[in-house]
Structures are given as structure tokens and as C-alpha cells.
C-alpha positions as CSV (number, residue, x, y, z in Angstrom):
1,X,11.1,-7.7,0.6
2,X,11.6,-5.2,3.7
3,X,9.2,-2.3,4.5
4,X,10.2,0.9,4.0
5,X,9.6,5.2,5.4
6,X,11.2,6.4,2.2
7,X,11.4,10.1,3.8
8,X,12.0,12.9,1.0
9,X,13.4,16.2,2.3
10,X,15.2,19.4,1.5
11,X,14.0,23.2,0.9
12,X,11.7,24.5,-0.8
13,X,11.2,24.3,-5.1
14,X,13.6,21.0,-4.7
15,X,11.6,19.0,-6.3
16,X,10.6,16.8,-3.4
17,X,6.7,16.4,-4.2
18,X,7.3,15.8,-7.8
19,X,9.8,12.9,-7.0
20,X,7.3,11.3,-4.3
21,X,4.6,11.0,-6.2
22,X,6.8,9.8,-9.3
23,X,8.4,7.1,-6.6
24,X,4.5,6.4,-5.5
25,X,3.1,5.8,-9.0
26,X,5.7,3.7,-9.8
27,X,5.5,0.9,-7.1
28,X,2.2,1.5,-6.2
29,X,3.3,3.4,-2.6
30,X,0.9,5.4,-0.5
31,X,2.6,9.3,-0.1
32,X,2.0,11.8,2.8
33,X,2.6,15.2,2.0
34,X,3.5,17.5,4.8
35,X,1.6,20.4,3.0
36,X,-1.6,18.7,2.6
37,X,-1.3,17.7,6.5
38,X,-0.4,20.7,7.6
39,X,-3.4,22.7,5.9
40,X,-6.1,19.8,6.9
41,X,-4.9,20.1,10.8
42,X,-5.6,24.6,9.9
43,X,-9.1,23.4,8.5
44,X,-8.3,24.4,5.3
45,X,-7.9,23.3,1.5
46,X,-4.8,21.6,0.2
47,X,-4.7,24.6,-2.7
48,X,-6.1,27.1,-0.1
49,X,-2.9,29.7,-0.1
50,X,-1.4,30.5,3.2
51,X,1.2,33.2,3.1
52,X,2.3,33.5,6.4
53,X,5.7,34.5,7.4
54,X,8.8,33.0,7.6
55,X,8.1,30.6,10.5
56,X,4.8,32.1,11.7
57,X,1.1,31.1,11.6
58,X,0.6,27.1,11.0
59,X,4.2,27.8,10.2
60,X,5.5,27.9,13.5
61,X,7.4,25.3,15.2
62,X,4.3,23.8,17.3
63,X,2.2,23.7,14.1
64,X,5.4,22.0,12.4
65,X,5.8,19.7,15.2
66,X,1.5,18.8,14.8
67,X,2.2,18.3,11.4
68,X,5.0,15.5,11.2
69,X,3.4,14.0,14.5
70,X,0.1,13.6,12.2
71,X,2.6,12.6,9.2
72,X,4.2,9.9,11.7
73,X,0.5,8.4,12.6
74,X,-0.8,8.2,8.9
75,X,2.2,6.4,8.2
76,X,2.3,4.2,11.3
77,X,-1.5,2.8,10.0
78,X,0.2,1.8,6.6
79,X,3.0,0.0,8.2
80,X,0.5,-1.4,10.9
81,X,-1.0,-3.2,7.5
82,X,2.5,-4.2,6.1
83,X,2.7,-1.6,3.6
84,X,5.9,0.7,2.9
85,X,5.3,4.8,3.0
86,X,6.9,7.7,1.6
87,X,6.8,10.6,3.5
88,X,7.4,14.4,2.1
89,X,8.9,17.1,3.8
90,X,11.1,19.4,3.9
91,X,12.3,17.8,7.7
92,X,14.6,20.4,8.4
93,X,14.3,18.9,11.9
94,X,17.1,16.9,12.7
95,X,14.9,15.6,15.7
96,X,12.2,14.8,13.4
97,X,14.0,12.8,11.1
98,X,15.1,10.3,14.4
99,X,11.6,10.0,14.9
100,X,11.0,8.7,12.0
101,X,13.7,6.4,12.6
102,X,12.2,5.1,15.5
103,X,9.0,4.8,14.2
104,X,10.5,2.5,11.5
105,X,12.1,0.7,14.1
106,X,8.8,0.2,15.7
107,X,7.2,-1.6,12.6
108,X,10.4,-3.8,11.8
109,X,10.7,-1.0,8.9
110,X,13.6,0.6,7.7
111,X,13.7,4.6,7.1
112,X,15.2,5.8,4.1
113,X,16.1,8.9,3.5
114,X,16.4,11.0,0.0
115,X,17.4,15.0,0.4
116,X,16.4,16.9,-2.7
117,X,18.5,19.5,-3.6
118,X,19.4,21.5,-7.1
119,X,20.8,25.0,-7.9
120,X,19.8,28.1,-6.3
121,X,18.6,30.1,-10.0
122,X,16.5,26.8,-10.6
123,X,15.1,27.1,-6.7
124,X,13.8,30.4,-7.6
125,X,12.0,29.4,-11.1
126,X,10.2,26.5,-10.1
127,X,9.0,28.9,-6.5
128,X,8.1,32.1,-9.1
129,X,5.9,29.3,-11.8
130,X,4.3,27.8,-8.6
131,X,3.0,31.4,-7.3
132,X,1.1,31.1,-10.6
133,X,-0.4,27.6,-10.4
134,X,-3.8,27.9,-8.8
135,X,-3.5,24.0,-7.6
136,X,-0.3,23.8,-6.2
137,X,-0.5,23.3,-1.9
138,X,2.6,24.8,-1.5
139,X,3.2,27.9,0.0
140,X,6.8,28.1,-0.6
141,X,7.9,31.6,-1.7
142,X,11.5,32.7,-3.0
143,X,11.5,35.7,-0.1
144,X,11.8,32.4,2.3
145,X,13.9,30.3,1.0
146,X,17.3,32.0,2.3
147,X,16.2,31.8,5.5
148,X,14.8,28.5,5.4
149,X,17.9,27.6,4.3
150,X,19.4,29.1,7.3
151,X,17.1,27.3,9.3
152,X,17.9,23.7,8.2
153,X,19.8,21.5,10.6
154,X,22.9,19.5,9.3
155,X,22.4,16.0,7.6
156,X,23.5,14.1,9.6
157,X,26.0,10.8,9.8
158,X,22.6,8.9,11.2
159,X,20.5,10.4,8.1
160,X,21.5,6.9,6.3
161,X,20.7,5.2,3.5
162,X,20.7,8.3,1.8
163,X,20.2,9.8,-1.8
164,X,21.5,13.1,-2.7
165,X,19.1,13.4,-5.8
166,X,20.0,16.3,-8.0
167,X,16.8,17.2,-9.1
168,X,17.9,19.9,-11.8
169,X,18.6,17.1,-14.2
170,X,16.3,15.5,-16.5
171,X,13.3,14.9,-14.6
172,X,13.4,10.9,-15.9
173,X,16.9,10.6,-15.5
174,X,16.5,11.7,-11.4
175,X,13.9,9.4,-11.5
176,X,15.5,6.2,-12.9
177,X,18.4,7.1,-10.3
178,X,15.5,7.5,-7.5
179,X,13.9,3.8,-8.6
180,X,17.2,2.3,-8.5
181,X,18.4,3.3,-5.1
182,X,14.7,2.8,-3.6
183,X,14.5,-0.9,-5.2
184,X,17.8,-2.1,-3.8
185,X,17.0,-0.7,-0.5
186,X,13.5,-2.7,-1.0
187,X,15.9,-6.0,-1.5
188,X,18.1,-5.1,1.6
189,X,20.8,-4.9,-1.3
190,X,21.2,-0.5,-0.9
191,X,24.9,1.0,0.0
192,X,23.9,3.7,2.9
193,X,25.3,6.9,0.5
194,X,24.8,7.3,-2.9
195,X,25.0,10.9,-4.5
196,X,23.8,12.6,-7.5
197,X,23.6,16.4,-6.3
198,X,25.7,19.4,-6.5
199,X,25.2,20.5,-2.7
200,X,23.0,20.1,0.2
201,X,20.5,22.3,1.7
202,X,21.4,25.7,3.3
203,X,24.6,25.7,1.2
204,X,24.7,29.1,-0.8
205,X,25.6,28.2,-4.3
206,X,23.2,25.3,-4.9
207,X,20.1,25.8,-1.8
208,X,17.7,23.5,-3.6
């Protein structure tokens, strides 16, 4: 069975956490969140809020560019032991997302890739109920997210396999879609595009 970076990305309130620790549970995966990382490198709490602005603070692009670089070594030690890794992140980065690529490549691995996105009105919901949940990590605010979405290079033809998981559905029917796709790429059996989304990230009618 091949070894995979299953890399979940998008903007914010997409659902990406959610879906990676679903994915994690149910094949028994080890999961890297980029918020957790990000506020351990700050000295700080996962739940400890952080309200910077947009791209400021451990926000920045040389506090991002720490945090996937501490995201790529975790997940180098658990392919090192032959394990696959899912990685979550919002990896507006195009260069980030090749280095994950080549860090797959290192370890024999395949990196797959599954871009969260679902409808702006729902984007905004799931950021205003996480404001009020004292253990979320996230510091993802609807005041951000346009230009986030601004912000977020192009997928791109190399971004492959990839899922377009619309995560406004059903949170079990995104899911059994999610298993599916992840298992046949497990057996070397996935088609490198599959899509059950309305639009992808920075688009203006569905920036999820």
C-alpha cells in the first residue's frame, strides 16, 4: 500500500481541520495542524488567541514559512518510520505545496492533495461560532477572509491528485467522499482530479 502526505488546504472556516482529523480517526493517520505548530514555535497555547492582523505578527510570511518548514520535519519523522501523514493548512503557498511534493518524493511517498472549499455565507458562520468556542486554535476571523482570499495563489496543474471537497454538505457525506478518494490513492488505484465543490479558493461567490 503506498505512503501518503494527504495535504488539506483552502481558506479559512473551510472545514479543513474537521475533515483531517475525521480522515485521521478513520485510518488511524497521524495529523499536523498548521495552527497548533505555528502557536508552539510563538511559545504559546494551541487555544491561546492570537488576533494579529491580516498577515502580521506569527502571521507574517517568515513566521508562515517557520511554520510549514516545522510542518515538513514532523512529517518527514513519520515517513522516516513508514507511516503516511496528513498535513493541514491553509497552503496558500504555491511554493509550499512543491515542497511538500519534494518531500514526498524524498520518502518514496506520494503527496496528495484535498482543497476545502464551501460557500461564502457558510465561511462566515462557521468563523462567527468559532470566535465563541474557547478551545478552538484558530484564529481565523471573517474581517480576514477576503483578503486571504486575495492572497491565495492559483491551484495549480501540479497540485494533483486532487479533491475538491465541498465541505457545505452533509458532514458524513464529505466524509465518505474524502475516504474514498484517500483509499484509492492508498491502493495506487486514484484518478488525479475528482470534484465535489462549488468553487475554489479566492473565487467570490463560494471563498470557502
Amino acid at each position: 500500500m503506498a505512503r501518503l502526505v494527504v495535504v488539506f488546504f483552502g481558506l479559512m472556516g473551510t472545514g479543513k481541520t474537521v475533515h483531517a482529523k475525521a480522515l485521521s480517526a478513520a485510518l488511524n493517520l497521524p495529523v499536523i495542524h498548521s495552527d497548533a505548530v505555528r502557536k508552539g514555535l510563538a511559545g504559546l497555547a494551541p487555544t491561546t488567541p492570537r488576533p494579529e492582523a491580516f498577515g502580521k505578527g506569527i502571521y507574517d510570511e517568515d513566521f508562515s514559512r517557520r511554520t510549514y518548514a516545522e510542518m515538513r520535519r514532523q512529517a518527514q519523522e513519520h515517513l522516516a518510520a513508514g507511516r503516511s501523514v496528513i498535513l493541514d493548512g491553509s497552503y496558500k503557498r504555491a511554493p509550499e505545496r512543491d515542497l511538500v511534493r519534494q518531500l514526498a518524493r524524498e520518502h518514496e511517498a506520494a503527496a496528495v492533495f484535498v482543497l476545502c472549499t464551501c460557500p461564502l455565507q457558510v465561511v462566515k458562520e462557521r468563523l462567527n461560532r468559532r470566535t465563541l468556542n474557547k478551545e478552538a486554535i484558530s484564529d481565523g476571523r471573517t474581517e480576514l477572509l477576503e483578503a486571504q482570499a486575495q492572497d491565495f495563489d492559483p491551484v495549480a496543474a501540479a497540485d494533483q491528485p486532487l479533491l475538491e471537497l465541498d465541505t457545505s454538505r452533509e458532514e458524513e457525506v464529505a466524509a465518505a467522499e474524502l475516504l474514498k478518494f484517500i483509499t484509492r490513492q492508498l491502493k495506487g488505484e486514484g484518478e488525479p482530479h475528482a470534484t465535489g465543490r462549488s468553487s475554489g479558493p479566492g473565487e467570490t461567490e463560494s471563498q470557502g
